[in-house]
Structure formats: structure tokens, C-alpha cells
C-alpha positions as CSV (number, residue, x, y, z in Angstrom):
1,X,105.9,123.4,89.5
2,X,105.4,123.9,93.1
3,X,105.5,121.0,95.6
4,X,103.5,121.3,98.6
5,X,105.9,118.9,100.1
6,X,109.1,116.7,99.0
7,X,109.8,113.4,100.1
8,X,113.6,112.3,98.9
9,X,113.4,108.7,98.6
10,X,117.2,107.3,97.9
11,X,117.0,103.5,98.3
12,X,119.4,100.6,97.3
13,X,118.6,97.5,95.5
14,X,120.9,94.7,97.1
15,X,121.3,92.1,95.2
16,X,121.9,89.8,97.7
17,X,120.8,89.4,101.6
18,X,123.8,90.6,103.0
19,X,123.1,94.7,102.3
20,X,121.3,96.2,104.7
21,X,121.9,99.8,104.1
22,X,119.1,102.7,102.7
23,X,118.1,106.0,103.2
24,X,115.0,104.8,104.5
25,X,114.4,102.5,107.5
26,X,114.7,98.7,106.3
27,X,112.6,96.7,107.6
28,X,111.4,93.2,107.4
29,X,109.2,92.4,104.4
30,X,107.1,89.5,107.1
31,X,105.8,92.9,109.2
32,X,102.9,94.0,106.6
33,X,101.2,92.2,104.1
34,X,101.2,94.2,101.4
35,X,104.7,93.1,101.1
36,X,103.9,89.5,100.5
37,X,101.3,90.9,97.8
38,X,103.3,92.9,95.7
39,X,106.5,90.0,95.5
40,X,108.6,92.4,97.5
41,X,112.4,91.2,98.1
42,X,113.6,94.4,100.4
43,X,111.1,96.3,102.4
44,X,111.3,99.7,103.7
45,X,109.3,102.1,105.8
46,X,108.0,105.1,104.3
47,X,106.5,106.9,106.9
48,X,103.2,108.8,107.2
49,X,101.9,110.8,104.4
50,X,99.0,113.3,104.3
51,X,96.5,115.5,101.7
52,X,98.4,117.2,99.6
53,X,102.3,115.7,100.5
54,X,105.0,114.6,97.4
55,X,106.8,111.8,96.7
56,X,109.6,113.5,94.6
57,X,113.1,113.5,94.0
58,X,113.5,110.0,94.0
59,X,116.3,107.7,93.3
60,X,117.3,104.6,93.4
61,X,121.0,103.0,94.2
62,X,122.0,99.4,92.7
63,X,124.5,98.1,94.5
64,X,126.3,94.7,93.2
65,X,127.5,93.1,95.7
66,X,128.2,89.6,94.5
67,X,131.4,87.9,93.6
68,X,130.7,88.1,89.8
69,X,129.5,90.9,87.3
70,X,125.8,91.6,86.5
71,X,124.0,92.7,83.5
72,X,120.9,94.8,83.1
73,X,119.3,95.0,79.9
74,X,116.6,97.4,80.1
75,X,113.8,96.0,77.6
76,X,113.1,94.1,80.5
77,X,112.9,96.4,83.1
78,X,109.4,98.0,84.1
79,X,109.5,101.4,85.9
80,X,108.8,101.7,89.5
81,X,105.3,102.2,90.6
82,X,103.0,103.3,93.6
83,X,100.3,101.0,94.2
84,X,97.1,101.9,96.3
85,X,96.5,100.5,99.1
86,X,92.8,101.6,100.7
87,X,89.5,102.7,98.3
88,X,89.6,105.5,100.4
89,X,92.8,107.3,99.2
90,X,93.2,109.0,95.7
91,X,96.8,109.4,94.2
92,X,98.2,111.4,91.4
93,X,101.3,111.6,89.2
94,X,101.6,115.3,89.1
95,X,102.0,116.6,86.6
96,X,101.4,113.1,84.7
97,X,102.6,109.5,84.7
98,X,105.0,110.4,81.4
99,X,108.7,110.9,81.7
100,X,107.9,110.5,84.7
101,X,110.9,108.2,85.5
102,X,114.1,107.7,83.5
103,X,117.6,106.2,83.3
104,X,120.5,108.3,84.8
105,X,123.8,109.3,83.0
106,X,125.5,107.5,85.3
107,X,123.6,104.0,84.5
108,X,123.5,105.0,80.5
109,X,127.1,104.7,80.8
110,X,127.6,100.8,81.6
111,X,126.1,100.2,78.4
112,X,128.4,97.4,76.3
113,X,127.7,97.5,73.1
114,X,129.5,93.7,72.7
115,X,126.8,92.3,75.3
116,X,123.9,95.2,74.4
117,X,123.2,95.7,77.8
118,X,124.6,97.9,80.8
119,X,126.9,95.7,83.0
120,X,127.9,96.8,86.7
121,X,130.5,95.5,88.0
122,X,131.1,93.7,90.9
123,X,131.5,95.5,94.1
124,X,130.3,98.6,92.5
125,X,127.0,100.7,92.8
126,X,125.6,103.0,90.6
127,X,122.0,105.3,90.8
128,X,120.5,104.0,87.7
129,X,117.0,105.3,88.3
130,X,115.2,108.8,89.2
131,X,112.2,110.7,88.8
132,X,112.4,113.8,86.9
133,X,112.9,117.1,88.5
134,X,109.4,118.5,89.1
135,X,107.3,115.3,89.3
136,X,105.6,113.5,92.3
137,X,103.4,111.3,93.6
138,X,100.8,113.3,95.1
139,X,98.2,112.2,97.7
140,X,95.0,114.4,96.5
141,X,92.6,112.6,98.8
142,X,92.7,110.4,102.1
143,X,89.5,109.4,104.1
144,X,91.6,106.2,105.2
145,X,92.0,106.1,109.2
146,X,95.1,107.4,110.8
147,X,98.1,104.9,111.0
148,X,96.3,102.5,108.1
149,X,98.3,101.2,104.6
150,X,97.6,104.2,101.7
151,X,100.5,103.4,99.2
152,X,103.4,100.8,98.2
153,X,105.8,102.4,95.8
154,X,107.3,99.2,94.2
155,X,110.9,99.6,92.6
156,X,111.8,96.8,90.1
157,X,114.6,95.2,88.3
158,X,115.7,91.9,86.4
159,X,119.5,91.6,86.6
160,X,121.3,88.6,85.1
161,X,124.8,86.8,86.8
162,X,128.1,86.9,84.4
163,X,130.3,83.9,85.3
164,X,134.0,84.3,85.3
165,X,133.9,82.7,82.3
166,X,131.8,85.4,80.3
167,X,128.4,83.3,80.3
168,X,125.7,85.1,81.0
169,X,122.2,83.5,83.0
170,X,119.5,82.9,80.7
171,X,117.3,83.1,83.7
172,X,117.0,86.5,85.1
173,X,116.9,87.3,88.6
174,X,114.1,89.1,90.2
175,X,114.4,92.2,92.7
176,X,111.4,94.1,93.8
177,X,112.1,96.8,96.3
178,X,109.2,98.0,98.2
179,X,108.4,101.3,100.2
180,X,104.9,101.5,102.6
181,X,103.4,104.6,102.9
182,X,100.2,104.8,106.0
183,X,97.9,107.2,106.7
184,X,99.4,110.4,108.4
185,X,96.0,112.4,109.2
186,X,92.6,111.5,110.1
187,X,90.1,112.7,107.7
188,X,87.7,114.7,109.1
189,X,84.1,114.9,107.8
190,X,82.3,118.2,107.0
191,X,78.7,118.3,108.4
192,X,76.4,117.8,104.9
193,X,75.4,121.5,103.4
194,X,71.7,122.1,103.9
195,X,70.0,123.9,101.8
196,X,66.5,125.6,102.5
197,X,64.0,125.2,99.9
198,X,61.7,128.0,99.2
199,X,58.5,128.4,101.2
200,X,55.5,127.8,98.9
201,X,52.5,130.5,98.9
202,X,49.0,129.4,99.2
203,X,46.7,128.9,96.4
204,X,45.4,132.6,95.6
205,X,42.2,132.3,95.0
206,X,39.6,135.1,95.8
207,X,38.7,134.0,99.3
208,X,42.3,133.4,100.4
209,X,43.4,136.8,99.1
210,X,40.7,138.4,100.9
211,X,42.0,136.6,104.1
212,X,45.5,137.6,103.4
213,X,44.4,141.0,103.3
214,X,42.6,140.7,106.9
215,X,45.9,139.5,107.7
216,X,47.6,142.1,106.5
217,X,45.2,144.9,108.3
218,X,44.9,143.2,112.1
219,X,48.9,142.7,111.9
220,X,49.0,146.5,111.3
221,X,46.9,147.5,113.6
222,X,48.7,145.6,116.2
223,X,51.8,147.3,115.2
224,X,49.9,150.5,115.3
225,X,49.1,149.6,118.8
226,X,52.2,148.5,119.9
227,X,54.3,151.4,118.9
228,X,51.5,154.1,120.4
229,X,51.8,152.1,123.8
């Protein structure tokens, strides 16, 4: 598939408040509501998108960075997604919404089978998640004004804390990792088609066809005269 336009998007789930580090610009998850809307823990900017731009090649980065080991058990986990943010902007998952995210090798190979889940240890990071090559997020239409919120790509995990000790939290611990997209063009209205409809003739009756014919004759004639002058 051809992309228009890719965006790589490497980010970093922290799991605590001391990381600051991404690919993106961090910023602070008070400077837009959407953030507050969508639960989001760590907030980055996006930048500006327009018609027809990608979101491919994405990745995500989980960094531990606690004292302790973590565990990630992935029938809990719900793939990242991008969330609209105006009526007047139409998104796609080109070339569809399946397979459209998976697991990498890298992450696959945590797995314990003794505690069935995938435990990172601490200190360590791993890229656990990333879109398949060949499939985006594509912006198909954008009548939203220039500089305004279009789309919120939400990452996601549930990550549970391993004491010293081996015990693992019941209670899992939330993480939503959010990117804002705005408006990077301003939409620009063609004038309505308009088309003419046919002229209608008159009536025919016999009196109007004889003054069609009279018409006809004096339009002639002043051709006639026109040309011979």
C-alpha cells in the first residue's frame, strides 16, 4: 500500500511520574480537555495533520521504572485507539481496523508460563506494541477550522506490581497514554455546481406556430439586410 504520508509515532508508557522522555513532545495532560475526557495519564503533542496524512509505523515503549517487577497479562489489555474529536473530520483505518495492531516479539518473549503473563522487569523497557507495516490512520476528510482538536490516539495498558516477595496486585494499575492531533489546513469550500435546466418551448398550437414562423421570416430578413449593408 501506498501512504500519502507517514507519521512514526514511538512513545513510552512510564509507569510512574518520574519519566519524562518520548519521541513526541510531552506535555501536560491540564493543557486540553480532551485529555481529562479520555482518562489520559501521559499526554503528548501530536502535531497538525491534514486530508489525506498517515498515522503509521507506530510503536509503543514500556518502560518499568519502579523498584519492583511488573506483570502484564494481555486478556486485559485493549488496543490503542484514535478517537474523534470534531463532527467535521472523517477518519479511516486504512486498509481496515483488523490486525491492525499486534504484540511484538520482543514483548511475546516476557511471557512466564509459571505466572501466565509477560513480566518486565524492573529498570527495563521493552516495545511491546506496533501497528503492522502498511496500516494507518488516515484522515479522509477535515472541514474542522485550522489549529482546532481532530483526533486523540489513546494507548492503553493494565500492569500489575510484583512485591519482593512474589505477590502479585490483585488491583491492576491503569495507564492511558494520549496523543492530540489538530487541524493542519483550513478547508476550503467549493462554490455549489449549478446546473441550467432546459428552456421550455411554448405551447404549439396553430396560432403560435404561425407566429413562430413570422419570427423566423423578419429575423431573416434582418439578417438579409444586415449582411447586404
Amino acid at each position: 500500500m501506498k501512504l500519502a504520508k507517514v507519521i512514526a509515532t514511538s512513545l513510552l508508557v512510564a509507569l510512574s511520574v518520574s519519566s519524562t522522555y518520548a519521541a513526541l513532545p510531552e506535555v501536560s495532560c491540564d493543557t486540553d480537555p480532551a485529555f481529562a475526557g479520555n482518562a489520559c495519564s501521559q499526554c503528548f503533542d501530536g502535531g497538525s495533520v491534514s486530508v489525506g496524512d498517515n498515522l503509521g509505523l507506530l510503536t509503543d515503549d514500556l518502560l518499568n521504572d519502579k523498584s519492583g517487577d511488573i506483570i502484564v497479562y494481555k486478556e486485559e489489555q485493549e488496543f490503542p485507539e484514535l478517537v474523534s474529536l470534531s463532527w467535521d473530520v472523517s477518519w479511516s483505518q486504512t486498509p481496515s481496523g483488523d490486525g491492525f495492531w499486534q504484540y511484538t516479539d520482543a514483548f511475546n518473549n516476557l511471557y512466564s508460563e509459571s505466572e501466565d503473563g509477560y513480566i518486565v522487569p524492573s529498570g527495563s523497557e521493552v516495545t511491546w506494541l506496533e501497528s503492522t507495516l502498511g496500516y494507518a490512520y488516515t484522515l479522509d476528510s477535515n472541514n474542522a477550522p485550522t489549529g482546532s482538536n481532530v483526533g486523540l490516539l489513546v494507548y492503553k495498558l493494565i500492569s500489575h506490581d510484583i512485591s519482593a516477595d512474589g505477590d502479585i496486585t490483585i488491583e491492576g494499575e491503569s495507564h492511558n497514554e494520549c496523543v492530540l492531533f489538530t487541524s493542519g489546513d483550513t478547508p476550503t469550500e467549493q462554490p455549489p455546481v449549478v446546473v441550467e435546466q432546459p428552456k421550455q418551448l411554448p405551447e404549439t398550437g396553430a396560432e403560435h406556430i404561425l407566429l413562430i414562423l413570422l419570427a423566423l421570416l423578419l429575423g431573416f430578413g434582418f439578417l438579409k439586410f444586415m449582411r447586404r449593408a
